[in-house]
DSSP file (Angstrom, degrees, kcal/mol; ACC not computed):
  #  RESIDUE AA STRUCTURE BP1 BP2  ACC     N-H-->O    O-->H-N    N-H-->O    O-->H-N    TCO  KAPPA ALPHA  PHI   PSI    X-CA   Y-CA   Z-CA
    1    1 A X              0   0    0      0, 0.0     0, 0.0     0, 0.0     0, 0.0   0.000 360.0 360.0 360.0 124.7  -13.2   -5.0   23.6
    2    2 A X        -     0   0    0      1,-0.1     2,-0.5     0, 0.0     0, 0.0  -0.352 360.0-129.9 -43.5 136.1  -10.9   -4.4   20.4
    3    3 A X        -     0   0    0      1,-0.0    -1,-0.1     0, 0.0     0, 0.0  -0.967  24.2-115.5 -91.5 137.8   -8.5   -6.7   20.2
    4    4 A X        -     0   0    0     -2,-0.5     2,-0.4     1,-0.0    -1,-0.0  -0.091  35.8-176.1 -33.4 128.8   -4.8   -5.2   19.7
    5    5 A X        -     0   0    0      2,-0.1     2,-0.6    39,-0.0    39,-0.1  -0.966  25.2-132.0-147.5 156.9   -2.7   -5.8   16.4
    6    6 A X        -     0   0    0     -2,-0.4    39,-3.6    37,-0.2    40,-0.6  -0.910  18.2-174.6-108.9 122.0    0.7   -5.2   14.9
    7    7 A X  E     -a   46   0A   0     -2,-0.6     2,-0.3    37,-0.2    40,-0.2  -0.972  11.9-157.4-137.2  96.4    0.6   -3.9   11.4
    8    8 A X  E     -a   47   0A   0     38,-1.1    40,-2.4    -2,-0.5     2,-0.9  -0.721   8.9-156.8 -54.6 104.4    4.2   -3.7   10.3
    9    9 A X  E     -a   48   0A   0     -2,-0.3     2,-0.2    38,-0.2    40,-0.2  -0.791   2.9-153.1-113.2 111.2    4.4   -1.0    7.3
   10   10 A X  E     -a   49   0A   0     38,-3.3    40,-2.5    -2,-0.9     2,-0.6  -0.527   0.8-159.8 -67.6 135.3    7.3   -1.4    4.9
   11   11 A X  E     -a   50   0A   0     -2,-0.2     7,-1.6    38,-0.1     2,-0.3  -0.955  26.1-174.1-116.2 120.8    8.1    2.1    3.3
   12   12 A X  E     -aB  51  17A   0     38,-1.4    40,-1.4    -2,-0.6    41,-0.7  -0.950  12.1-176.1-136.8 150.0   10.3    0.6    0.0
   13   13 A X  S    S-     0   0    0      3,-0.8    -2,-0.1    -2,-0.3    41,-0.0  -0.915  70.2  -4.7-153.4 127.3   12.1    2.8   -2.5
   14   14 A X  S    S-     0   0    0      1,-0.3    -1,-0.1    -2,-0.2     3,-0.1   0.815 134.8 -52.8  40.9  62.4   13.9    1.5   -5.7
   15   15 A X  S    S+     0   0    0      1,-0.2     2,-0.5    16,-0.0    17,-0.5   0.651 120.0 107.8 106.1  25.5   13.1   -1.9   -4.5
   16   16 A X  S    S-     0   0    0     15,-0.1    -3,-0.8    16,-0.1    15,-0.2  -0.916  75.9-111.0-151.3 116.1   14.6   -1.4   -1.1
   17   17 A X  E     -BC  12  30A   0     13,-1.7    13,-0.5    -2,-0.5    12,-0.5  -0.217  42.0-157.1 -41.7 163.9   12.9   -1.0    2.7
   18   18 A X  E     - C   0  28A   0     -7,-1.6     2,-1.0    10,-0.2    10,-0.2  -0.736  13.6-155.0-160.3 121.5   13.8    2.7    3.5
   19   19 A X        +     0   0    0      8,-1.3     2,-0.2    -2,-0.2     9,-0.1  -0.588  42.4 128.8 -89.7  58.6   14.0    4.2    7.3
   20   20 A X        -     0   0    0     -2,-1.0     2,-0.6     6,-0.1     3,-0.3  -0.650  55.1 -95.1-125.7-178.1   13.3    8.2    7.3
   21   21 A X  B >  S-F   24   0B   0      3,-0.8     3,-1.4     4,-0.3    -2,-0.0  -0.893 101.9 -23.7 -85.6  92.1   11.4   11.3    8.6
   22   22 A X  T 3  S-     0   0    0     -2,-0.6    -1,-0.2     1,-0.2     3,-0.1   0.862 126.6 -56.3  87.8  27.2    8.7   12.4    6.9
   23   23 A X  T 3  S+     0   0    0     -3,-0.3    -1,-0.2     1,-0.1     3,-0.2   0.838 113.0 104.4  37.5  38.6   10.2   10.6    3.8
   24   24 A X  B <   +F   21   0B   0     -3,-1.4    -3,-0.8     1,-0.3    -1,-0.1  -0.605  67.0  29.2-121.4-165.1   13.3   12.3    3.8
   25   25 A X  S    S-     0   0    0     -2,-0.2    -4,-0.3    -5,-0.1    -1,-0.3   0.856  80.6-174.4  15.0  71.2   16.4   11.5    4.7
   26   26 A X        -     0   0    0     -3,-0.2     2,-0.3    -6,-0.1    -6,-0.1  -0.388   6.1-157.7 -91.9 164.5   15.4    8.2    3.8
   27   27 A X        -     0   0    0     -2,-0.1    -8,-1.3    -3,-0.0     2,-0.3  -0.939  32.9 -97.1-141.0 176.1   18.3    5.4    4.7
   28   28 A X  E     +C   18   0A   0     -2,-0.3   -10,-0.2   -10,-0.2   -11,-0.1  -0.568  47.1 170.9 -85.6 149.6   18.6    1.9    3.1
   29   29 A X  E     -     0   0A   0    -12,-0.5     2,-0.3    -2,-0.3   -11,-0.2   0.280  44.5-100.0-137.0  -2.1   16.7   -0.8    5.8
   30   30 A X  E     -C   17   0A   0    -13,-0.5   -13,-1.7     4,-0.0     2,-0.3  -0.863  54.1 -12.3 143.8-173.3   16.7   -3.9    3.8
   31   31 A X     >  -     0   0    0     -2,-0.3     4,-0.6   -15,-0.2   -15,-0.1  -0.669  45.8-150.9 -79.7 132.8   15.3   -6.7    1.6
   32   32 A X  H  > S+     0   0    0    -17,-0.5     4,-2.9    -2,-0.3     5,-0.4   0.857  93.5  49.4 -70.6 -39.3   11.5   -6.3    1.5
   33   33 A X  H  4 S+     0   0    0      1,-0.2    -1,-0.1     2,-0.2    38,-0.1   0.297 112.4  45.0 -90.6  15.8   11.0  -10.0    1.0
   34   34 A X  H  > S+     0   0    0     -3,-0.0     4,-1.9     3,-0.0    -1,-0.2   0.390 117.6  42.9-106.9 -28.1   13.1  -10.9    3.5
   35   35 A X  H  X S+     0   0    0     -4,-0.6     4,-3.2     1,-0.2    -2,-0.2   0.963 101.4  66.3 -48.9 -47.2   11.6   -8.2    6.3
   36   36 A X  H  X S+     0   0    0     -4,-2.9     4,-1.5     1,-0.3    -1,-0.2   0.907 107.2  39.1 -72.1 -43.3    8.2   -8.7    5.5
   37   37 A X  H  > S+     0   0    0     -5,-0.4     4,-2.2     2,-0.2    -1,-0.3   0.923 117.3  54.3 -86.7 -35.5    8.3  -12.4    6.9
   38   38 A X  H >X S+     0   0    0     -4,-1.9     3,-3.2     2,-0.2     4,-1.2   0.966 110.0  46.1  -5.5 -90.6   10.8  -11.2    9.9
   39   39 A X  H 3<>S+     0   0    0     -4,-3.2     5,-3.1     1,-0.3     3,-0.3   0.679 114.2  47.8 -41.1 -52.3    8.4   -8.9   10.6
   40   40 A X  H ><5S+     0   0    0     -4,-1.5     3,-0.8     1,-0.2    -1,-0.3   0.691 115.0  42.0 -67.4 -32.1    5.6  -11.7   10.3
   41   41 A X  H <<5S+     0   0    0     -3,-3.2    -2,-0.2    -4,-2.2    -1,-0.2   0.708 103.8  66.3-106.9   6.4    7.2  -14.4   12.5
   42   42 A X  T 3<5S-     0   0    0     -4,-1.2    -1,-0.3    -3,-0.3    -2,-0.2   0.062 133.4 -80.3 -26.6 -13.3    8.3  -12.1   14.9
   43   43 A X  T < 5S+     0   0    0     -3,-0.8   -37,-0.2     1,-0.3    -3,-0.2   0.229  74.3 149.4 114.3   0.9    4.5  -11.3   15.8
   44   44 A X      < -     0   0    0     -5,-3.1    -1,-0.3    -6,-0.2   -37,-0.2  -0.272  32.1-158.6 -58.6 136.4    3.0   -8.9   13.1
   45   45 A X  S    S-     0   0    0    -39,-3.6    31,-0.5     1,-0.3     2,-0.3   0.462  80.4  -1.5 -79.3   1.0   -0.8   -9.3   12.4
   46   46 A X  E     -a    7   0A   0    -40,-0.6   -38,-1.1    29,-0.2     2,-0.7  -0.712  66.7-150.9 174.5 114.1   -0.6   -7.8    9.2
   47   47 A X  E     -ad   8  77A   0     29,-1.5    31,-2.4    -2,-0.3     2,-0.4  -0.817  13.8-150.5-112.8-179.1    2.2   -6.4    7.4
   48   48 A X  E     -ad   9  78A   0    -40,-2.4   -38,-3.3    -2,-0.7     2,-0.8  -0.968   5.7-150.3-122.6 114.2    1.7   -3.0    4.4
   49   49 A X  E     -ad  10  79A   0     29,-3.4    31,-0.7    -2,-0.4     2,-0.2  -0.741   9.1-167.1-113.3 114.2    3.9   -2.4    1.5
   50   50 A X  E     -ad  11  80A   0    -40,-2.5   -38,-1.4    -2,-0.8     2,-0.8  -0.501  18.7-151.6 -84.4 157.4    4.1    0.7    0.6
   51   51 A X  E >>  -a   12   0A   0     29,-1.1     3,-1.9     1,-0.2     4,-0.6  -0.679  22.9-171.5-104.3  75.8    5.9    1.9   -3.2
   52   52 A X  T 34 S+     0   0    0    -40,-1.4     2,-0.5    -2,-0.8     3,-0.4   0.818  79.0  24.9 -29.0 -63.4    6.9    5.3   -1.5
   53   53 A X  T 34 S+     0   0    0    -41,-0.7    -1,-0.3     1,-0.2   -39,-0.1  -0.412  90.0  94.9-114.4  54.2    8.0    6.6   -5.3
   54   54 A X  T <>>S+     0   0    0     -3,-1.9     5,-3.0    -2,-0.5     4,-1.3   0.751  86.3  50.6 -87.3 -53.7    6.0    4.6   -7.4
   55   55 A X  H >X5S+     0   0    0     -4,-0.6     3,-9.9    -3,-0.4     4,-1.1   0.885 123.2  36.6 -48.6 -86.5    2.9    7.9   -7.6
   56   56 A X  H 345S+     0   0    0      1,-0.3    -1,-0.3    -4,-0.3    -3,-0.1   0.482 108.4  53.1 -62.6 -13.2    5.7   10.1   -8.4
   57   57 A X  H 345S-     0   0    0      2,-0.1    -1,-0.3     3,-0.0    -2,-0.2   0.758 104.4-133.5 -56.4 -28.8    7.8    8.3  -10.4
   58   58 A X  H <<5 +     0   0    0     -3,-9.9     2,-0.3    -4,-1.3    -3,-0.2   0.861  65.9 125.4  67.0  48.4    4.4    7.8  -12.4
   59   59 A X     << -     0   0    0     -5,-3.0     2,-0.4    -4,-1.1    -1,-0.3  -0.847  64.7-117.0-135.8 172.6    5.3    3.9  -12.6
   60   60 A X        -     0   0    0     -2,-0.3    22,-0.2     1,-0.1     2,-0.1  -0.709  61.8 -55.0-105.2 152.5    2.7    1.0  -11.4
   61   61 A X        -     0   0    0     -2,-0.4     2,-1.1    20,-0.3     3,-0.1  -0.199  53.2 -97.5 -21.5 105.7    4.0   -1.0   -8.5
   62   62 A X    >>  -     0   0    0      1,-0.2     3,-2.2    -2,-0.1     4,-1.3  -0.239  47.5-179.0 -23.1  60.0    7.2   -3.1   -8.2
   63   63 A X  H >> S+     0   0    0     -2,-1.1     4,-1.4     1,-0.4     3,-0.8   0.917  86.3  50.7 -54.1 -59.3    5.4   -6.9   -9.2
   64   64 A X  H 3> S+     0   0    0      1,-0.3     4,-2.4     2,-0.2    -1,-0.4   0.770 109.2  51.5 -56.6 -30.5    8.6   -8.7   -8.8
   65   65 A X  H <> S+     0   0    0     -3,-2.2     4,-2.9     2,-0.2     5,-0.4   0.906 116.0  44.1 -72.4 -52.6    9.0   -6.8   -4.9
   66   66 A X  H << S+     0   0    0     -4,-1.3    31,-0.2    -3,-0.8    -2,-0.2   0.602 109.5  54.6 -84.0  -4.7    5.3   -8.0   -4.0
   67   67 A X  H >< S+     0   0    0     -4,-1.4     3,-0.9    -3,-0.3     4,-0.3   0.897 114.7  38.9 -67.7 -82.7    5.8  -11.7   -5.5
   68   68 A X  H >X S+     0   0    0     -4,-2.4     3,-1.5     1,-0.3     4,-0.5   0.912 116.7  52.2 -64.3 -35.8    9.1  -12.4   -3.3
   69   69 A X  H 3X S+     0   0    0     -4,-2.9     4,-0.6     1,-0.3     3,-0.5   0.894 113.2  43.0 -74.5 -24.3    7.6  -10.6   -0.2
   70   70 A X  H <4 S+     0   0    0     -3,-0.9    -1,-0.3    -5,-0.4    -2,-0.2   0.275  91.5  89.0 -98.3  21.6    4.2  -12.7   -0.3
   71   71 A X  H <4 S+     0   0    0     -3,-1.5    -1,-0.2    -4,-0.3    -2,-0.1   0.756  99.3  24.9 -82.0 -27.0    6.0  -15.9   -0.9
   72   72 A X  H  < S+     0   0    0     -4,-0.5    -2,-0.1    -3,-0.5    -1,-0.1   0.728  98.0 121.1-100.4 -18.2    6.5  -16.8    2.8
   73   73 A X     <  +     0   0    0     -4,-0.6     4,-0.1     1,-0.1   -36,-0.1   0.155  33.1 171.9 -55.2 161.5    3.7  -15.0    4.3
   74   74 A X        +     0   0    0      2,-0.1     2,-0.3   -37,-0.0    -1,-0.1   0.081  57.2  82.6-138.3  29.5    1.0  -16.0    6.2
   75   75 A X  S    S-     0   0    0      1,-0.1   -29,-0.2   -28,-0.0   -30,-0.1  -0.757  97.7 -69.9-151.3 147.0   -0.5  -12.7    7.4
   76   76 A X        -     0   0    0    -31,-0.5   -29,-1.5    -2,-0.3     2,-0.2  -0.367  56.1-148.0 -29.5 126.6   -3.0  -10.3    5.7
   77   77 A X  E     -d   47   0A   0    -31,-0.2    21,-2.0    19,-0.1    22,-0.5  -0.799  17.1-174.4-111.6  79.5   -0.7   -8.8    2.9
   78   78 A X  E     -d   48   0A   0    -31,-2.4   -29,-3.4    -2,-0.2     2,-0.3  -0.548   3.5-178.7 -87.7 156.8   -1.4   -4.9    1.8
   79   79 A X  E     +de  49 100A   0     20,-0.9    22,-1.0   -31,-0.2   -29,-0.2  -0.938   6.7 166.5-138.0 107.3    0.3   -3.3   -0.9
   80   80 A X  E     +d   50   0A   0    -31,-0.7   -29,-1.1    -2,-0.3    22,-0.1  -0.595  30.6  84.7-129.0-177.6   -0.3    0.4   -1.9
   81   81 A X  S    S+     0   0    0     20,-0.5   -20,-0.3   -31,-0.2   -29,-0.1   0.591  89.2  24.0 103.1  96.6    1.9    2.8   -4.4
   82   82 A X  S    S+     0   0    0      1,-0.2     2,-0.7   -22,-0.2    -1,-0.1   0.014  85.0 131.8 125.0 -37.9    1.8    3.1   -8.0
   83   83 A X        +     0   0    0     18,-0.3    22,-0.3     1,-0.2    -1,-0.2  -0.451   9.6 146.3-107.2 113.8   -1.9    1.8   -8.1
   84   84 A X        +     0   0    0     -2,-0.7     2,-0.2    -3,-0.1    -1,-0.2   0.358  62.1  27.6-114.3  25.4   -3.9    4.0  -10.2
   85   85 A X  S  > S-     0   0    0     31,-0.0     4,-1.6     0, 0.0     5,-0.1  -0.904  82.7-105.3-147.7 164.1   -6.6    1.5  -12.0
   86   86 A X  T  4 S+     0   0    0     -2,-0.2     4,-0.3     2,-0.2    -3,-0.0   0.292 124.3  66.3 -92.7  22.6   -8.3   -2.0  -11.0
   87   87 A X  T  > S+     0   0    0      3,-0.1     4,-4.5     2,-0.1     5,-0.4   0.644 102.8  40.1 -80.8 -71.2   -5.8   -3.2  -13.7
   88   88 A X  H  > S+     0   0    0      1,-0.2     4,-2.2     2,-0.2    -2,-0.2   0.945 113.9  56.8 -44.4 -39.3   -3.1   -2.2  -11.3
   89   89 A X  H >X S+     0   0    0     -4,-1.6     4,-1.8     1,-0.2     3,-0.7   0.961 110.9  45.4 -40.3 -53.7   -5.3   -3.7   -8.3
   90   90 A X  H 3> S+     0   0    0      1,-0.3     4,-2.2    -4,-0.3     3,-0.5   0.947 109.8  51.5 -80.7 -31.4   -5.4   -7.0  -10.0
   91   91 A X  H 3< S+     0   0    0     -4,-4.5    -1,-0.3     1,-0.3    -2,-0.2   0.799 109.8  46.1 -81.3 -19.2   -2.1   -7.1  -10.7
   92   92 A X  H X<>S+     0   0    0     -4,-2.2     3,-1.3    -3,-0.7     5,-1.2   0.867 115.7  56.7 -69.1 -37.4   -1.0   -6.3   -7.3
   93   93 A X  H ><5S+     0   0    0     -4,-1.8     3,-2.1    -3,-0.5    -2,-0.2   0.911 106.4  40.0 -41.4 -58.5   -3.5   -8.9   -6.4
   94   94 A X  T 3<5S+     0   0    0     -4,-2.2    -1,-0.3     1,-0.3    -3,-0.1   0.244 100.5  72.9-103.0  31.2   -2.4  -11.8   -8.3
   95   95 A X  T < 5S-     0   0    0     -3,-1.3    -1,-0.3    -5,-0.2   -25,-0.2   0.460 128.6 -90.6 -96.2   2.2    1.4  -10.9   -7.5
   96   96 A X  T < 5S+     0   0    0     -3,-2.1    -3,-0.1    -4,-0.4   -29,-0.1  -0.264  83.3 135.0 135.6 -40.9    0.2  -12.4   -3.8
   97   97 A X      < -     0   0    0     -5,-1.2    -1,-0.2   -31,-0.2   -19,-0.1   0.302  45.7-150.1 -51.7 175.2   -1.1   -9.3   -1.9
   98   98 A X  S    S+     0   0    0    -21,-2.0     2,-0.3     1,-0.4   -20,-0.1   0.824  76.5  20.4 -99.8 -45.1   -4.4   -9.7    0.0
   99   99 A X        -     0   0    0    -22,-0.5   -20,-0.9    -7,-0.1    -1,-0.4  -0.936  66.7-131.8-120.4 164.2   -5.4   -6.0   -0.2
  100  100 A X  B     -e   79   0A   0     23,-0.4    25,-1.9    -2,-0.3     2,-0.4  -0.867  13.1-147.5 -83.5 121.0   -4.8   -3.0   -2.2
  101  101 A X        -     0   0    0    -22,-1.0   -20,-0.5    -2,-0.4     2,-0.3  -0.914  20.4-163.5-100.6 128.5   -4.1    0.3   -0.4
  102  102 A X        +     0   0    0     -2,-0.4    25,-0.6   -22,-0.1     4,-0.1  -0.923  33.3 132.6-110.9 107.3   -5.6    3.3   -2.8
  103  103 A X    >>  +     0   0    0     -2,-0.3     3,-3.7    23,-0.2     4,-0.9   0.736  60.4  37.2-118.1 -85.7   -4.4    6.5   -2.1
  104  104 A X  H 3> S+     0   0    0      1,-0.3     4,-1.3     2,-0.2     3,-0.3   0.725 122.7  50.5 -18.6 -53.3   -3.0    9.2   -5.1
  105  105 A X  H 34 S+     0   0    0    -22,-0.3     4,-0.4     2,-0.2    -1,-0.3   0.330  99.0  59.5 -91.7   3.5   -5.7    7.8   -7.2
  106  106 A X  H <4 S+     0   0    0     -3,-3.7    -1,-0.2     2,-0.2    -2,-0.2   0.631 106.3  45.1-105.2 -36.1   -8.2    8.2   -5.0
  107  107 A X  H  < S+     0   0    0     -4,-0.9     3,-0.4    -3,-0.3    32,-0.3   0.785 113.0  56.7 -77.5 -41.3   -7.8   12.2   -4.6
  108  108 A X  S  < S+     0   0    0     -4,-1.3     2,-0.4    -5,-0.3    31,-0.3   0.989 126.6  12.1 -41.8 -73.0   -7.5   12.3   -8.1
  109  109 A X    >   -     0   0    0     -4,-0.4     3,-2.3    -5,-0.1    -2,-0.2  -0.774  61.0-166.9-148.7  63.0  -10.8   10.6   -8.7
  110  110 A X  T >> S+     0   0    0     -3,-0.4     4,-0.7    -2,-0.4     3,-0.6   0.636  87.5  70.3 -11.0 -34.0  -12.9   10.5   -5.5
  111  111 A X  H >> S+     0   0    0      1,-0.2     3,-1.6     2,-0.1     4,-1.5   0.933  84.7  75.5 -53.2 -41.4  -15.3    7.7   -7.7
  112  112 A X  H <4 S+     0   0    0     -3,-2.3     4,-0.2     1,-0.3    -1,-0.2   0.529  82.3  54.8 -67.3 -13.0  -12.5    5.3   -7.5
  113  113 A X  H <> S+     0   0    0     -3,-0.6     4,-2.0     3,-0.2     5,-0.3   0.606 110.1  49.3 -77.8 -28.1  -12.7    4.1   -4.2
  114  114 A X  H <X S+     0   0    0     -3,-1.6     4,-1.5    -4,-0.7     3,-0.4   0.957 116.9  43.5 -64.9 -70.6  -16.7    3.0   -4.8
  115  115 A X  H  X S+     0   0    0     -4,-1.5     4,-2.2     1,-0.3    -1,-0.2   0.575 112.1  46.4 -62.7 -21.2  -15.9    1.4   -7.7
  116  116 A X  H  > S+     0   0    0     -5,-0.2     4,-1.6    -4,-0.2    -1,-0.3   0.839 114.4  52.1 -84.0 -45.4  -12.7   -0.6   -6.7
  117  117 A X  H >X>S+     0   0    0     -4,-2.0     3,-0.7    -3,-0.4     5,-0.7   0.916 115.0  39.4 -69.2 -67.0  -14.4   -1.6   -3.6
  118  118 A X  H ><5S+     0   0    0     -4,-1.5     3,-0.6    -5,-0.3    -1,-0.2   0.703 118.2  47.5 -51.5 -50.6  -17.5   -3.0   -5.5
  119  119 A X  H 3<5S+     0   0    0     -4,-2.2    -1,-0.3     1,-0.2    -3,-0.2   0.900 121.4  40.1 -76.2 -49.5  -15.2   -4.5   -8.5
  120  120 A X  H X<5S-     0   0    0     -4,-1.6     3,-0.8    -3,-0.7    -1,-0.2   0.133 107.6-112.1 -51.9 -11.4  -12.7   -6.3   -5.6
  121  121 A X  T <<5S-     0   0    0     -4,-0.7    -3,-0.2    -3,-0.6    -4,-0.1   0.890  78.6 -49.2  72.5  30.2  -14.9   -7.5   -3.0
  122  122 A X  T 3 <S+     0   0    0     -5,-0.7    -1,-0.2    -6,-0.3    -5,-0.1   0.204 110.2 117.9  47.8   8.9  -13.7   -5.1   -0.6
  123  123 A X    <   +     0   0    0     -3,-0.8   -23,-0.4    -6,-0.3     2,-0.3   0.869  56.0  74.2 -28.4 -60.8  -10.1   -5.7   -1.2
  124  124 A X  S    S-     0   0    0     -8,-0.3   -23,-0.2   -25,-0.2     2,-0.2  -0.605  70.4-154.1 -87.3 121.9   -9.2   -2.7   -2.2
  125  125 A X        -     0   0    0    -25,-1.9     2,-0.1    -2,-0.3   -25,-0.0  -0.496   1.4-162.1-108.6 158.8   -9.0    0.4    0.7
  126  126 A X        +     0   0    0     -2,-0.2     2,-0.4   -25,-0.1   -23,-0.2  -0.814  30.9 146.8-142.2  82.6   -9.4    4.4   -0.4
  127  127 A X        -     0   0    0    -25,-0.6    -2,-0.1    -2,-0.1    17,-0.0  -0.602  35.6-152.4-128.0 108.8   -8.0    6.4    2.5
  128  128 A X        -     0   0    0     -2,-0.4     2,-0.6   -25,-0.2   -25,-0.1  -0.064  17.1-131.4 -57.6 138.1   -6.4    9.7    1.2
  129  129 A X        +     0   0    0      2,-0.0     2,-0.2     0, 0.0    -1,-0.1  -0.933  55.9 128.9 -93.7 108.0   -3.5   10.8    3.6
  130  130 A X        -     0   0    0     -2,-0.6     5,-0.1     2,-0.2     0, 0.0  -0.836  56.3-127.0-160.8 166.6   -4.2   14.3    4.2
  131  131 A X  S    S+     0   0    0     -2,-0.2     2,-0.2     3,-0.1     4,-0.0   0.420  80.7  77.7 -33.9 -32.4   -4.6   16.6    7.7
  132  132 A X  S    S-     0   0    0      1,-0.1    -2,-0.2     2,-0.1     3,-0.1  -0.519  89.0-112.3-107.8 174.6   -7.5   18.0    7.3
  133  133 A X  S    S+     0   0    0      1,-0.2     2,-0.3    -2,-0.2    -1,-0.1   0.966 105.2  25.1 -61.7 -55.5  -11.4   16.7    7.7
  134  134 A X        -     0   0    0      9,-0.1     2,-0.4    10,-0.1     9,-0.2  -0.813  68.1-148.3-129.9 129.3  -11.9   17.0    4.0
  135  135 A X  E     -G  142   0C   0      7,-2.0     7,-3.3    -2,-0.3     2,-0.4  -0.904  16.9-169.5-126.4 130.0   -9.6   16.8    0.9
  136  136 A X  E     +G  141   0C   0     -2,-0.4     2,-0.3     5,-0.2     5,-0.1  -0.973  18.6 167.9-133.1 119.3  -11.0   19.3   -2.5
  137  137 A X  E >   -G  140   0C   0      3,-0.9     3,-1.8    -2,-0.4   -29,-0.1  -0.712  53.4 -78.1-123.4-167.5   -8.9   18.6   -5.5
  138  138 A X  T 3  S+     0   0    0     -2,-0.3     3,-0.1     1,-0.3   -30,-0.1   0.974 129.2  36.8 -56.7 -42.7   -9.5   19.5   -9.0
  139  139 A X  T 3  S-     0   0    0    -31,-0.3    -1,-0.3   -32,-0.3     2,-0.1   0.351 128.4 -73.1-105.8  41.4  -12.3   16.8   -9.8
  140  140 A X  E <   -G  137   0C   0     -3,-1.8    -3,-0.9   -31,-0.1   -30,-0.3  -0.343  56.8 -51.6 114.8-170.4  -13.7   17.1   -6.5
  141  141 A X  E     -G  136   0C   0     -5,-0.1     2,-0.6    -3,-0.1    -5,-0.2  -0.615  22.3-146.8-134.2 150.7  -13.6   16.4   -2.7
  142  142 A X  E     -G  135   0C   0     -7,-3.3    -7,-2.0    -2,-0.2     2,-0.1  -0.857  21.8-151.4-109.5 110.2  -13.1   13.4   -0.1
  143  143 A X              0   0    0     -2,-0.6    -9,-0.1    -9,-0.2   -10,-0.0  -0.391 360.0 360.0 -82.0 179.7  -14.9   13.8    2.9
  144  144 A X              0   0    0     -2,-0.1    -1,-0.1   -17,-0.0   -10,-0.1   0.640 360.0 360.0 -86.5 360.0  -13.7   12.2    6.3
């Protein structure tokens, strides 16, 4: 039998939890680095921060945001957004997370999940967010 777990996912925009639908009408929800350990002594197994506008901003990940939130933790720490190289990986890495969520960079360049898992030790996750079985972008397609 699976055991059950609570995976708290912070959705953070210009440094800042952020509450919405769909990611709109997003509203302001907090400190990340004070939620994330809330969140943790409060009974999350695991929490995720995502950098909602990092992809589109075209910026790498918020260091200084994933440094204070993994400074109290004691829980599996993932961090996705922004990270489009295993430069960015490490660097999310050695600002405290535990894994790397790869998403935007992974539909780009289908490769990138083989190779980040191999170079990372399995750190590093590839799961494209998408509806359908199968995602076909211009250099080529993620099955499910």
């Amino acid at each position: 039998m699976l055991t059950k777990r609570i995976i708290a996912c912070l959705d953070v925009d210009a440094g800042r939890v952020v509450k919405g639908i769909h990611f709109s009408d997003l509203r302001d929800a907090g400190d990340p680095a004070e939620l994330a350990p809330a969140y943790s002594r409060s009974g999350a197994d695991e929490i995720i921060l995502l950098d909602i506008s990092a992809t589109n901003q075209k910026r790498s990940t918020l260091l200084e945001i994933v440094r204070r939130s993994a400074q109290h933790l004691f829980v599996p720490f993932t961090v996705g957004g922004g990270i489009r190289s295993l430069d960015d990986a490490g660097a999310v890495i050695d600002a405290g997370a535990d894994k790397v969520a790869i998403n935007s960079a992974a539909l780009d360049d289908p490769s990138v999940h083989e190779v980040a898992g191999r170079d990372q030790q399995g750190r590093l996750t590839a799961r494209p967010a998408r509806p359908s079985s199968s995602f076909q972008s211009e250099k080529g397609s993620i099955p499910s």
